[in-house]
C-alpha positions in Angstrom: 11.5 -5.6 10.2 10.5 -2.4 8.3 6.9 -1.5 6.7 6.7 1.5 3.9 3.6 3.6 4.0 2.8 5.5 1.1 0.4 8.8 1.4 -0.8 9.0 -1.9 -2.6 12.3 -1.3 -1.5 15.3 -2.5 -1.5 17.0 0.8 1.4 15.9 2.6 -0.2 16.3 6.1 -3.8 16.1 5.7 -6.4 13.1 6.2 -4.7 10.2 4.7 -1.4 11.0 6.6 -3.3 11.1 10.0 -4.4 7.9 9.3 -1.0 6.3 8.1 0.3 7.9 11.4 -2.0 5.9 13.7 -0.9 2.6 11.9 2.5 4.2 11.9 2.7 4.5 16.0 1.1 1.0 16.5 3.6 -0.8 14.3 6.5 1.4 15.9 5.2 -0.2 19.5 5.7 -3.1 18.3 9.4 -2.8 17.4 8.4 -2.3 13.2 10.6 -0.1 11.7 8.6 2.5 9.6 9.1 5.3 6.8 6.4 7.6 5.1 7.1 7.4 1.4 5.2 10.9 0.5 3.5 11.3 -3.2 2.7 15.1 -3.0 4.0 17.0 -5.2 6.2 14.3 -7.0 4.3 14.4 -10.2 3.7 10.7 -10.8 2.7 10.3 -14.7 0.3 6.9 -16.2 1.6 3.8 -17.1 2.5 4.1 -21.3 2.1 0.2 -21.2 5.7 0.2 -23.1 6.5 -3.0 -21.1 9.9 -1.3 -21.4 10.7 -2.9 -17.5 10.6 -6.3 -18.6 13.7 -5.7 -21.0 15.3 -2.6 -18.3 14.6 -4.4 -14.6 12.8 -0.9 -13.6 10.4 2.0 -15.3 11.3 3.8 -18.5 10.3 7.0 -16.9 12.7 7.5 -14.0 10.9 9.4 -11.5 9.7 8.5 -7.7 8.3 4.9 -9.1 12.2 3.8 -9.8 12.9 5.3 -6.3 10.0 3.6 -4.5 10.5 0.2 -6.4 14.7 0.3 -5.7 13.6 0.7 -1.9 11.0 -1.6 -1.7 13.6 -4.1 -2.2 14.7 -3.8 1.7 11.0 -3.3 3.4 9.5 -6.3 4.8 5.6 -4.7 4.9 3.5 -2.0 2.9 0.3 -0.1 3.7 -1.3 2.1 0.4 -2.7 5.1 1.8 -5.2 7.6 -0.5 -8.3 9.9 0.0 -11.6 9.2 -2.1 -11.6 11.3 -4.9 -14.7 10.8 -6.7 -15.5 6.9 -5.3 -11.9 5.6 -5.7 -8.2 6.5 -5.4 -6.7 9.6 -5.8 -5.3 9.7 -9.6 -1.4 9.9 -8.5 -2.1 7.3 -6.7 -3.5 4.7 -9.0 -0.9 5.9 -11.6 1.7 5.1 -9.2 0.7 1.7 -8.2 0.0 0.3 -12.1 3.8 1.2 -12.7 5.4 0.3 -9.2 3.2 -3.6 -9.9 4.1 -3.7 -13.6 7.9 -3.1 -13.0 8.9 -3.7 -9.8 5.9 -6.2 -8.2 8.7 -8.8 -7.6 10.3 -7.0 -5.0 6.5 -6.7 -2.9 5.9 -10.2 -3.9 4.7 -13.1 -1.0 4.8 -9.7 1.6 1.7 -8.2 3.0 0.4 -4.9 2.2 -2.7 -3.3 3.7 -5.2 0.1 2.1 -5.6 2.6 4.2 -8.9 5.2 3.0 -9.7 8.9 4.2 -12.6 10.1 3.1 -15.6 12.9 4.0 -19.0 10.7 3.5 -18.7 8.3 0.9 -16.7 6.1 -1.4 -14.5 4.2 0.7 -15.7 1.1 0.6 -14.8 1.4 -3.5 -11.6 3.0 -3.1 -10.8 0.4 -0.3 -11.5 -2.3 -3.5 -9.2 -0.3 -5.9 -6.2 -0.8 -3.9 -6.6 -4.2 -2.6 -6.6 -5.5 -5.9 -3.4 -4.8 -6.8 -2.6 -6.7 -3.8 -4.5 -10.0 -4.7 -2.8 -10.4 -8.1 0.6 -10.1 -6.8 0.7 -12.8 -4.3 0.7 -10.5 -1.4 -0.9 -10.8 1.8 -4.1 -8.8 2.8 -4.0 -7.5 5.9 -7.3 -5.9 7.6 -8.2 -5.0 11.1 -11.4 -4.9 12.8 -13.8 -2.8 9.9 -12.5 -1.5 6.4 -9.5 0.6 6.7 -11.0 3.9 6.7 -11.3 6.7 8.8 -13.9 10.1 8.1 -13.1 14.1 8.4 -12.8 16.8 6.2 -9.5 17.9 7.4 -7.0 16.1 9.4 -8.5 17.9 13.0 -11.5 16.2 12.2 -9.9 13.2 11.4 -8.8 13.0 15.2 -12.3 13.2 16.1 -12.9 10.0 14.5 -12.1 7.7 17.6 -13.5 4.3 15.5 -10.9 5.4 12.6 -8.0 5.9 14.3 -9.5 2.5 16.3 -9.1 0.5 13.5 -5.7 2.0 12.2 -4.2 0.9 15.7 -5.7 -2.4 15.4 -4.6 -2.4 11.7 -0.8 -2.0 12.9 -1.0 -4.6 15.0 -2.0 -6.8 12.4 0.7 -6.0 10.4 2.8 -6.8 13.0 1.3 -9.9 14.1 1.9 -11.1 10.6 5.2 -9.5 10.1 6.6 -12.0 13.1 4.2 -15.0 12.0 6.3 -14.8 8.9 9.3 -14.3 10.0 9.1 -17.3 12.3 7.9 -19.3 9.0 10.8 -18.4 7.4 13.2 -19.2 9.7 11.5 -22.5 9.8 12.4 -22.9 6.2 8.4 -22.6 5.1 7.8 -21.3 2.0 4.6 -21.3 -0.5 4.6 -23.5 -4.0 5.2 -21.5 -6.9 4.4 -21.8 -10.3 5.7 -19.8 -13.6 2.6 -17.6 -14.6 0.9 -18.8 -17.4 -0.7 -16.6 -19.9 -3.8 -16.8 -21.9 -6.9 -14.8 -23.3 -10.3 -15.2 -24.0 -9.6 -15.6 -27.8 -6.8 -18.6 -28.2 
């Protein structure tokens, strides 16, 4: 079983990746294969809401959302990582996730995911919100620990300081882990859940 963790910060070793490392070492003790999908750098544009990927499988512009999407394919797990920038996700971040769900949300379908938030004072509980919703429309499981997903410090030093954060990212890997197995033992029991083709209305028909 393998779980992709995604550092949507643009510092490729600050806060948000001292969290994700914490869930990182508690799903690795318990036999999860892991990989740190990195978003620094990478230059992730907004969705043009083209709907281009219904009619090509995968995002008209080919950049790390095609390479995320094309692995996701093969991960069993997924944990959203992003600092607070200015009481919700980072922008790379939320630009990321509205075209990895629009083209490629098939392939994290019926999985579970999990948000991870690094912030100084404020504005996790929000950002926490931001990224679990992409979750809850996709027919993903939510998977939470023992307080919101969060951990506190200006810089990743201070970060390790923050004993109840990195707490809760431990207990937050054993979740996932718990939950990886409970499914796997589901499946091989031949459970699955009902599914229905998505209907779709608006408010004015």
């Amino acid at each position: 079983m393998k779980v992709m963790l995604v550092n949507g910060s643009l510092h490729e070793k600050g806060c948000t990746y001292t969290a994700l490392c914490e869930v990182e070492k508690a799903l690795n003790a318990n036999g999860i294969e892991t990989e740190i999908f990195q978003l620094a750098d990478k230059g992730v544009s907004g969705c043009k809401g083209c709907w281009a990927c219904k009619k090509l499988g995968k995002c008209v512009i080919d950049d790390a959302v095609n390479e995320f999407v094309e692995k996701a394919a093969l991960f069993d797990g997924f944990v959203f990582g992003s600092p607070v920038y200015y009481a919700s996700a980072s922008g790379g971040l939320v630009s990321f996730m509205d075209r990895v769900f629009y083209s490629g949300g098939k392939k994290l379908a019926y999985k579970p995911a999990a948000a991870v938030v690094s912030c100084r004072r404020a504005g996790a509980s929000t950002t926490f919100d931001v990224i679990n919703k992409y979750f809850t429309i996709n027919n993903m499981l939510v998977v939470g620990a023992n307080y919101w997903n969060e951990v506190h410090g200006n810089f990743a030093e201070e970060v390790l300081k923050d004993e109840e954060g990195l707490q809760t990212m431990r207990i937050l890997g054993n979740n996932m882990a718990w939950v990886l197995k409970c499914l796997q033992l589901g499946k091989e029991a031949g459970l699955a859940p009902e599914r229905e083709r998505k209907i779709m209305t608006n408010f004015i028909r």
